[in-house]
N, C-alpha and C positions, 0 to 999 in steps of 0.2 A: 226643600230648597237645597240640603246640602247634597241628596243623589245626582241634582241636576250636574251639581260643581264636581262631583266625583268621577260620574258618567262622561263629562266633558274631557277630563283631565286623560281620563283612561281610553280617550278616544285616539288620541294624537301620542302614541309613544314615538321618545324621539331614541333616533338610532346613532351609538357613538360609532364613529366609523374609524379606526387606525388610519394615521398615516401613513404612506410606502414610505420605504427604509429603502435606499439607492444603495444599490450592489458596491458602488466605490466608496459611500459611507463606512459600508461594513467589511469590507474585505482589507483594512487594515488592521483592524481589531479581532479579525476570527486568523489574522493571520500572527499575530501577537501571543492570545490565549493557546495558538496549538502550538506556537516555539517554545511556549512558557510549558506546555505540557510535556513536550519531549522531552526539556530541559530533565523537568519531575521523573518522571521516566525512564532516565537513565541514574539517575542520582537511588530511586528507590528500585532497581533492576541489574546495574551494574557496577556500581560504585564500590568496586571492591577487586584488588586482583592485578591483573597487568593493566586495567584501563582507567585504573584509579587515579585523579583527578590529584585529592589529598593524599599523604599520607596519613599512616594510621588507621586507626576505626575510628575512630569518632563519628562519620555521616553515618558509616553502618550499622553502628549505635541507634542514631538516631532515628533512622526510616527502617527498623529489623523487624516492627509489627508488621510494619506496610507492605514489606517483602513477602513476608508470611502470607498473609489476606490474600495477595495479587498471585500467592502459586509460583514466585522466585525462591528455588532452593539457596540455602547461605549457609546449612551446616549439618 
């Protein structure tokens, strides 16, 4: 009796299906996360120099592994 209940169960898999995700949902948000990454991207690429933002080092401080990692020379 219990193969009958197992064999039944394993008969009918049910399929989770995704919802579509509408182009206008997301294209204010992939457009958000890539200003947010320039942003990144200059801060840990050029922040330093005649395009410096702050004075000082201090950001260059703080993002100088990062530079390293990415293949931005700083010194």
């Amino acid at each position: 009796m219990a193969e009958a209940a197992v064999s039944a169960a394993a008969s009918t898999p049910s399929l989770a299906v995704p919802a579509p995700l509408p182009v206008r949902a997301v294209l204010p948000w992939a457009f958000f996360v890539g200003l947010l990454a320039l942003i990144a991207l200059y801060f840990v690429g050029a922040e330093q120099g005649a395009t410096s933002v702050f004075a000082g080092t201090d950001v260059h401080e703080w993002v100088h592994d990062g530079r390293h990692l990415l293949g931005f020379p700083c010194h």
